[in-house]
C-alpha positions as CSV (number, residue, x, y, z in Angstrom):
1,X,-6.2,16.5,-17.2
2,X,-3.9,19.2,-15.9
3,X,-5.2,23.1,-16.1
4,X,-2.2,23.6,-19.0
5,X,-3.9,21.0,-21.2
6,X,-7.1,22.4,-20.4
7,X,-6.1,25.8,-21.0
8,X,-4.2,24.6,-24.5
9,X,-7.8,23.2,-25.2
10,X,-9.4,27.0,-24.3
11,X,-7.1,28.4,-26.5
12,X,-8.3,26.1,-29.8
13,X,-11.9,26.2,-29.2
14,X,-11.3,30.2,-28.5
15,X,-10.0,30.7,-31.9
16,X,-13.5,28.9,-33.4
17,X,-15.3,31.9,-31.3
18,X,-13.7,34.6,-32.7
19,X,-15.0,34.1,-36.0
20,X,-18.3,32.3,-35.2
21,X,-21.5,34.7,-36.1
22,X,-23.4,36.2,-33.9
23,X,-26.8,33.8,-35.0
24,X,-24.6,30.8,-34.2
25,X,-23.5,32.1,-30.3
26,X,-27.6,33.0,-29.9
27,X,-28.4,29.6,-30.8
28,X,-26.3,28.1,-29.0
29,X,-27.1,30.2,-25.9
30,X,-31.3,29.4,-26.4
31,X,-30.0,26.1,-26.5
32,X,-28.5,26.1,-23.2
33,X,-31.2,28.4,-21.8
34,X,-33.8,25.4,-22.8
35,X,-31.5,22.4,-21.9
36,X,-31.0,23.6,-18.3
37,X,-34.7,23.8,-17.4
38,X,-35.3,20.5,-19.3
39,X,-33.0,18.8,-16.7
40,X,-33.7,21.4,-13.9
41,X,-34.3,18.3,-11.9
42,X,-30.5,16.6,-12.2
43,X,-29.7,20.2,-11.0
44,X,-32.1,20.4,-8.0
45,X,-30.8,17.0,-7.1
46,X,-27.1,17.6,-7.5
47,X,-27.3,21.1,-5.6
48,X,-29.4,19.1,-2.6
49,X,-25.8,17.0,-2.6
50,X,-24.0,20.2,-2.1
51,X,-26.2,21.8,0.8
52,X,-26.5,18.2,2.8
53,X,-22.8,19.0,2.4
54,X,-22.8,22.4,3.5
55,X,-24.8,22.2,6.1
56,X,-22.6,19.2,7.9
57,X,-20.0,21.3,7.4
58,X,-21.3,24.2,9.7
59,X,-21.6,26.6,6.6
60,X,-23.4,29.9,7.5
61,X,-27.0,30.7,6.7
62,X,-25.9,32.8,4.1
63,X,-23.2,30.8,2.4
64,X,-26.1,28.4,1.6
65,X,-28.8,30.8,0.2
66,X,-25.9,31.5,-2.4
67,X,-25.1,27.9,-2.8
68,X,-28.7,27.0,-2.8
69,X,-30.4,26.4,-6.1
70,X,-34.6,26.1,-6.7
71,X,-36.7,25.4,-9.8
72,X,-37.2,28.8,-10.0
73,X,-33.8,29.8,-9.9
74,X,-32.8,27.4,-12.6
75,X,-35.7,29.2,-14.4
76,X,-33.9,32.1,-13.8
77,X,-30.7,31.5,-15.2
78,X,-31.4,30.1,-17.8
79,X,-34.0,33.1,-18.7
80,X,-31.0,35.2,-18.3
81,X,-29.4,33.6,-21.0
82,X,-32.3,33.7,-23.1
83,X,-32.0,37.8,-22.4
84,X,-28.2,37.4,-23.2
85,X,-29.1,36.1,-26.8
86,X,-31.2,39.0,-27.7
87,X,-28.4,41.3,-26.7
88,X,-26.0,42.9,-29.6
89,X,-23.0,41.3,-30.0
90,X,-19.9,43.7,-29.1
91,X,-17.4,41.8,-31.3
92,X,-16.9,43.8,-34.2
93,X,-17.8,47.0,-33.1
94,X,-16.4,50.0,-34.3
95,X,-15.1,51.7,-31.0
96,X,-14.3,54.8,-32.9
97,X,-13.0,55.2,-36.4
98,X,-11.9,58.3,-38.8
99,X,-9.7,59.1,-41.9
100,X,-6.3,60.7,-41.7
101,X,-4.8,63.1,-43.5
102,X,-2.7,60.8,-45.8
103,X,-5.7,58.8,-46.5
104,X,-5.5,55.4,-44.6
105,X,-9.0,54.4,-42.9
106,X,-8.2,53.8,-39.2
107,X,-10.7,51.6,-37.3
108,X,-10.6,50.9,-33.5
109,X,-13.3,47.6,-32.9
110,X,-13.5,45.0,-30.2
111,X,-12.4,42.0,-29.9
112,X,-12.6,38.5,-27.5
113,X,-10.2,38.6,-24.9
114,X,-9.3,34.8,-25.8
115,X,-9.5,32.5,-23.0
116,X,-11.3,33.7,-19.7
117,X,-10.4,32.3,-16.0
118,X,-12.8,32.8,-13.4
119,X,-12.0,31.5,-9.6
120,X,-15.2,31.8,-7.5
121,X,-16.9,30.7,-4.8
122,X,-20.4,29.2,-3.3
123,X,-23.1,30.5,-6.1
124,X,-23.1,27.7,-9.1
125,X,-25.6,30.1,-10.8
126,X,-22.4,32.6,-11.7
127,X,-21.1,28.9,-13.9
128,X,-23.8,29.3,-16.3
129,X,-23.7,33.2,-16.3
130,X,-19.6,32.9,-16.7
131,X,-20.0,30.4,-19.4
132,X,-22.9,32.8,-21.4
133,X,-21.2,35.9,-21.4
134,X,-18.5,34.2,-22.4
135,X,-19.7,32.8,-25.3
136,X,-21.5,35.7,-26.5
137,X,-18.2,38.0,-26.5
138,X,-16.5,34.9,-28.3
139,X,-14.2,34.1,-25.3
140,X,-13.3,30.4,-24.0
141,X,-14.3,29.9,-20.3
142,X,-12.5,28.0,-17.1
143,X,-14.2,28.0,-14.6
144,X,-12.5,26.9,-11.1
145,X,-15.4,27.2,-8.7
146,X,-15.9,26.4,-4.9
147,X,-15.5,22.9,-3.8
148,X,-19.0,23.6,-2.0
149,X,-20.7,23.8,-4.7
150,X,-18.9,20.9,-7.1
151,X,-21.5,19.0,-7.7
152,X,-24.1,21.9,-8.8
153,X,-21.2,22.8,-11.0
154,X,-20.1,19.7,-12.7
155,X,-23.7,19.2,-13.7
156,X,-24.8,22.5,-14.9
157,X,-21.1,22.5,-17.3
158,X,-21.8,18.6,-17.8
159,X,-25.6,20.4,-19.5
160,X,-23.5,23.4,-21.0
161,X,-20.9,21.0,-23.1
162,X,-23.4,19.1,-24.1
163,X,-26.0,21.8,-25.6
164,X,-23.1,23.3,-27.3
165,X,-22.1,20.5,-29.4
166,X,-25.6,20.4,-30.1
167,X,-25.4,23.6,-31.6
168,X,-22.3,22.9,-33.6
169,X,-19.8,24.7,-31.2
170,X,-16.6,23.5,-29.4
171,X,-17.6,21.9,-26.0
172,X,-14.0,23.0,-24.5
173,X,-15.7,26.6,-24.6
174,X,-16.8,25.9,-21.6
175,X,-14.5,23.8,-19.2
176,X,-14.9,23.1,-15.1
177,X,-11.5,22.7,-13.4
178,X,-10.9,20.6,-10.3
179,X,-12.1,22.1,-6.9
180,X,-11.1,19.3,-4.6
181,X,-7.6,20.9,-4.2
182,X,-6.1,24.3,-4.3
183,X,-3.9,23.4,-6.9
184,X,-5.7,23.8,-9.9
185,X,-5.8,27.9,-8.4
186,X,-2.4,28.2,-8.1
187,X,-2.2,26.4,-11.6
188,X,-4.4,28.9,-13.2
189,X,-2.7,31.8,-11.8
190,X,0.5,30.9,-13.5
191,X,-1.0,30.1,-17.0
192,X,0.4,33.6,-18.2
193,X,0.9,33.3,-22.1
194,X,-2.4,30.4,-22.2
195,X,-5.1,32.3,-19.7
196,X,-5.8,35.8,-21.5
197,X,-7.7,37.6,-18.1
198,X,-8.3,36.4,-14.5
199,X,-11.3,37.1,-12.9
200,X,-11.8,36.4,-9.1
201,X,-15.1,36.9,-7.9
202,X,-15.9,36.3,-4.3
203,X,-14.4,37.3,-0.3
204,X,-11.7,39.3,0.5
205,X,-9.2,36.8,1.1
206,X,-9.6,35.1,-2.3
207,X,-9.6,38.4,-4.2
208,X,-6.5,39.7,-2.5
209,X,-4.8,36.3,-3.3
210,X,-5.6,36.3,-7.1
211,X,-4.7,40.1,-7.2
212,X,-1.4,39.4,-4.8
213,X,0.0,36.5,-6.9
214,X,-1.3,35.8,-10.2
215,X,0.9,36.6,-13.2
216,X,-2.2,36.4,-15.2
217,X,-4.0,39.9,-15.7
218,X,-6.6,40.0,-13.4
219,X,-9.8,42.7,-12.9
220,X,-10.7,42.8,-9.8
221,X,-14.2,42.3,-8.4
222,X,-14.4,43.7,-4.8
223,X,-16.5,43.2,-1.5
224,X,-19.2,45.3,-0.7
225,X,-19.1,47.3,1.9
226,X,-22.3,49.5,1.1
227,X,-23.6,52.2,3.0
228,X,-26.8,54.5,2.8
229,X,-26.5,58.3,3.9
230,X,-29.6,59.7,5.1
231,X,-29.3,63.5,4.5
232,X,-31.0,66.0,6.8
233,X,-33.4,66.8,3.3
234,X,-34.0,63.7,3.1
235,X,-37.8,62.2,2.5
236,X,-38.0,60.1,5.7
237,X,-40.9,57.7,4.3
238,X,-38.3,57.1,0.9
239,X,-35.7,56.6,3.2
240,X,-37.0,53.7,5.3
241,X,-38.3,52.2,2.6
242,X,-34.6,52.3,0.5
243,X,-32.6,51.7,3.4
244,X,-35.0,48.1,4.4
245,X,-34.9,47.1,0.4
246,X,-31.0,48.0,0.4
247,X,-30.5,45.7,3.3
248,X,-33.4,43.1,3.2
249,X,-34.3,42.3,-0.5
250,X,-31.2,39.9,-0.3
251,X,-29.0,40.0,2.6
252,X,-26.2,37.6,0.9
253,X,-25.1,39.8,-2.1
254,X,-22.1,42.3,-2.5
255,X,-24.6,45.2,-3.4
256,X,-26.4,44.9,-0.3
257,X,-26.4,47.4,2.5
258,X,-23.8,47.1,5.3
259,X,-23.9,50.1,6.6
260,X,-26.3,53.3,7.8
261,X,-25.5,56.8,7.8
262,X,-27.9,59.6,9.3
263,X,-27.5,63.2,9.3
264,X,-28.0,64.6,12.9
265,X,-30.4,66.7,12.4
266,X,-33.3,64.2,11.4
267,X,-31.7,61.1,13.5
268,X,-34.4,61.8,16.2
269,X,-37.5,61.4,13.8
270,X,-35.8,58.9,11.3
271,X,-34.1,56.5,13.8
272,X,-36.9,55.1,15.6
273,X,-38.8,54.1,12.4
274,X,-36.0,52.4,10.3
275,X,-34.9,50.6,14.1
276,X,-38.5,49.4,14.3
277,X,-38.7,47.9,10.7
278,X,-35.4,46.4,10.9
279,X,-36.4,45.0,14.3
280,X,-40.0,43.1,12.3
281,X,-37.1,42.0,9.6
282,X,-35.1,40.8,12.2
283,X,-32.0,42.6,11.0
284,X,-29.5,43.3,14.3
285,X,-28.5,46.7,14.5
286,X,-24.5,47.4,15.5
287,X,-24.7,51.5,16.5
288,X,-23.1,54.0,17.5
289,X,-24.2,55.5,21.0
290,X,-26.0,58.2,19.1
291,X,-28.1,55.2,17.5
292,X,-28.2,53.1,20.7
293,X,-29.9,56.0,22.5
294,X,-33.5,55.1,20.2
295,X,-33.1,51.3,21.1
296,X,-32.2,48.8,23.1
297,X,-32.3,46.6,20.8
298,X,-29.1,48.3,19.2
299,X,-25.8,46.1,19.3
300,X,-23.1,48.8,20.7
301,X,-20.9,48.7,17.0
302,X,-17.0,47.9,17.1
303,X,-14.8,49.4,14.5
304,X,-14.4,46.4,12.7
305,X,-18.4,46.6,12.5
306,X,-18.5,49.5,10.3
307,X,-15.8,48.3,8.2
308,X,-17.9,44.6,8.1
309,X,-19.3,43.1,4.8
310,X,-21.9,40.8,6.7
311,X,-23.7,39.1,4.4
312,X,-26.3,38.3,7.2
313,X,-29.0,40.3,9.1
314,X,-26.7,42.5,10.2
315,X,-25.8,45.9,9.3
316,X,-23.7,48.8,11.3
317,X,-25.5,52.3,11.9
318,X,-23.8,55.5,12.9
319,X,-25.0,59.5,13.4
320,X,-22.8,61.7,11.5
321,X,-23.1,65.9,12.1
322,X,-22.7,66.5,7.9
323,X,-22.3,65.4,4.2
324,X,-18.8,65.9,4.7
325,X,-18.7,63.7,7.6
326,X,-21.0,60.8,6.0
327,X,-18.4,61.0,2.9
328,X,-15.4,60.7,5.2
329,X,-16.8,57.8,6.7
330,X,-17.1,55.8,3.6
331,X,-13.9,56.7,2.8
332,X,-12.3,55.3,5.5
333,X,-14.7,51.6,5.6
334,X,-16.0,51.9,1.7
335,X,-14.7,49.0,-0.2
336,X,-15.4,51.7,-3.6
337,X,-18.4,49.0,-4.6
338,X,-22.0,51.1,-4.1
339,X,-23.5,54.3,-1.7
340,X,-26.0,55.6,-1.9
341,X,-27.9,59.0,-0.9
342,X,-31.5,59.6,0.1
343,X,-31.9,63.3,-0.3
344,X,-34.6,66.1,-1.8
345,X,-31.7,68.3,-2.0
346,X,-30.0,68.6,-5.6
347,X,-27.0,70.3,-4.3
348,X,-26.7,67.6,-1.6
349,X,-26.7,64.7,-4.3
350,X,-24.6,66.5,-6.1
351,X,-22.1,66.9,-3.8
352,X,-22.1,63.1,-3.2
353,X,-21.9,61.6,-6.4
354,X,-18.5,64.1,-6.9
355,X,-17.4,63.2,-3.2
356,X,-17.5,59.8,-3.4
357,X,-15.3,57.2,-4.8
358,X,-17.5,54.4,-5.7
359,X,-18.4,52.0,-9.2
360,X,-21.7,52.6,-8.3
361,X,-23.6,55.8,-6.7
362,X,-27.0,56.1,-5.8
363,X,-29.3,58.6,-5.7
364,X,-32.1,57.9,-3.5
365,X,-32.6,54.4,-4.9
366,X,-31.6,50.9,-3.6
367,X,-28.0,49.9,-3.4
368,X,-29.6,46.5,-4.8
369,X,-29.5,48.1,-8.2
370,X,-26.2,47.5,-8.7
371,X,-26.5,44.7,-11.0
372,X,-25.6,43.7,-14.5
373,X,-29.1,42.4,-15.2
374,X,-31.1,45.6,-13.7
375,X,-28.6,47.8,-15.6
376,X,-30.0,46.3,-19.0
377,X,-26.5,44.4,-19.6
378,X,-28.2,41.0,-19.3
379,X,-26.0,38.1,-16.8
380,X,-22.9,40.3,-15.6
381,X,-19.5,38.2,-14.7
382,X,-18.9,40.1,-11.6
383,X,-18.5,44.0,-10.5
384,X,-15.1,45.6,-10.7
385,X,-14.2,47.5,-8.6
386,X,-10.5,48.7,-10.2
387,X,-10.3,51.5,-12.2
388,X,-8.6,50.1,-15.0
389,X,-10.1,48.1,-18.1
390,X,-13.5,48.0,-16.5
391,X,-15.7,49.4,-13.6
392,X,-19.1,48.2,-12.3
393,X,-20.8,45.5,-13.6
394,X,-19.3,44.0,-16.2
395,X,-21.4,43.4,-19.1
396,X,-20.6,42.0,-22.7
397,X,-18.6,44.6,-23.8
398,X,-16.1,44.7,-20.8
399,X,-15.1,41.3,-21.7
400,X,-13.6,42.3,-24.9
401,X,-10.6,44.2,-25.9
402,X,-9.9,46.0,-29.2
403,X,-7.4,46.0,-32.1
404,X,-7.0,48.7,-34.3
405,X,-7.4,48.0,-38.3
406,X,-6.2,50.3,-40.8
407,X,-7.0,50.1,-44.1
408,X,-5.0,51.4,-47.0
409,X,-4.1,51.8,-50.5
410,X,-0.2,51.3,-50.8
411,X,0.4,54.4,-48.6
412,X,4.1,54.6,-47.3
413,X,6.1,56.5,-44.3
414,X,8.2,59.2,-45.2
């Protein structure tokens, strides 16, 4: 089937979304939930497929912790979509509303995009977090993921389908588009008029592609290139402890730590602790020669190093003389994901959060907080990191648009 006649089916089982009720979309999402940790095991076996796979292909380690899925990962997603059900359902809600003078009732209140497109890679558990969010905002999802992970993904939407019709919903709500070529991209790039919103959630190179030559709309997810400024008030026992969880807690996520910033005057006493607990994490530092002076462990860091999302045990580290200096910095290598601050000082963190140009700023807190679950919004269908439409983790109520209704009683323009 090409992506035209699967977008024409999109379109029909979208319109049966619209107007199905928010029990019926929970339902169906518990029913989901429960089916995918009934068969966890066809999962674990088709994902084992995939990594063989990926690792005969020379993929890197971290590639395959986001293509790898466990029991308790399964468990996982599917308790995310449990979390989804019990959230309220955005479509319908009244945005804002008022009366006008001449009487007519004026109601702005959101609505399902229609058909959703989402081109990813590696990380089959963003198929069933796609697929749930789409459902619960009353969209139809396609979902063109990697070829690494095609088997993970054919089964979990082969489970998906089924447990819909189950629950008396359109199985083309959810539909898995051919990975073995690039053609089905290019395909669902040009489905302007079918494909309501593109979104592109991955590298770089695939998110300047979709963004470069799709004549769908598209909201842009971005890389992370994350940094954490340590501020010369900041508390130096907090700060090694959120600049190791920022980096370590996952080291193959956008929201993790890339980079280190630390204010001259406490480099001396905060260097050599956060070099020796990144040396027992095994995390390779790439400094500057003010950083490489406290180790010799210390990787002498390129430019392209601070301006690196590694997704690996890696992360650059520079001395900088100032606030303004750290902010400059991220600036110029930010990719306007998260930063973060580790400061006593409210003026300093202050300063920051107007200073810098990010979805996301923290105040002396993990960068690993940056996250649609962890913000409350239940499975999130990426992070934007455009200014338009939506910013940060989208949740349910990004992936909706509005329509004005106005109610009347025979009133006419002069």
């Amino acid at each position: 089937m090409s992506v035209r006649e699967q977008a024409e089916q999109a379109r029909v089982a979208a319109v049966t979304l619209a107007a199905t009720p928010r029990a019926e979309k929970d339902r169906a999402l518990l029913g989901m939930a429960d089916a995918l940790v009934a068969r966890s095991p066809e999962v674990i076996e088709a994902n084992a497929a995939d990594l063989a796979a990926g690792r005969a292909a020379g993929l890197s380690d971290a590639i395959l912790d986001r293509l790898a899925l466990t029991p308790a990962r399964v468990t996982a997603i599917a308790a995310a979509l449990r979390e989804m059900a019990g959230l309220p359902d955005p479509v319908g809600e009244v945005v804002r509303g008022s009366t006008l003078p001449n009487g007519l009732e004026l109601r702005q209140v959101r609505v399902p995009f229609g058909v959703v497109g989402m081109i990813y890679e590696g990380r089959p558990n963003v198929t069933v977090d796609a697929a749930g969010i789409c459902l619960k905002s009353g969209n139809a999802a396609l979902l063109r993921g990697s070829s690494s992970a095609a088997n993970s993904n054919a089964k979990l939407v082969e489970i998906l389908r089924e447990a819909l019709e189950v629950a008396g919903l359109p199985a083309d709500a959810v539909q898995l588009l051919d990975s073995s070529t690039r053609d089905s991209v290019k395909e669902l790039m040009r489905a302007r008029g079918l494909v309501d919103v593109l979104i592109p959630r991955g590298g770089a190179s695939l998110i300047r592609a979709v963004v470069e030559e799709s004549t769908v709309p598209v909201i842009e997810t971005g890389v992370g290139n994350c940094h954490v400024y340590v501020d010369a008030a900041a508390d130096l026992e907090k700060a090694v402890a959120i600049v190791l969880n920022s980096k370590t807690q996952r080291l193959s996520t956008c929201n993790t730590a890339e980079s280190l910033l630390v204010h001259a005057d406490v480099a001396d006493a905060f260097l050599p602790r956060v070099l020796a607990a990144f040396a027992e994490a095994g995390v390779t530092v790439h400094g500057s020669p003010e950083v490489a002076a406290h180790s010799a462990d210390v990787v002498p860091a390129t430019d392209d190093d601070f301006a690196t999302e590694y997704l690996s045990a890696d992360i650059s580290a520079a001395v900088v003389p100032s606030l303004a200096a750290a902010v400059d910095h991220i600036r110029r290598y930010g990719t306007q994901h998260t930063e973060a601050i580790v400061t006593e000082s409210l003026a300093a963190s202050r300063e920051f959060v107007a200073a810098v140009d990010a979805a996301a700023v923290m105040v002396n807190a993990s960068t690993r907080f940056t996250d649609g679950g962890e913000f409350g919004f239940g499975a999130e269908i990426g992070i934007s990191t455009q200014k338009l439409h939506a910013r940060g983790p989208m949740g349910l109520p990004e992936l909706t648009s509005t329509k004005y209704v106005v109610t009347g009683d025979g009133q006419l323009r002069g």
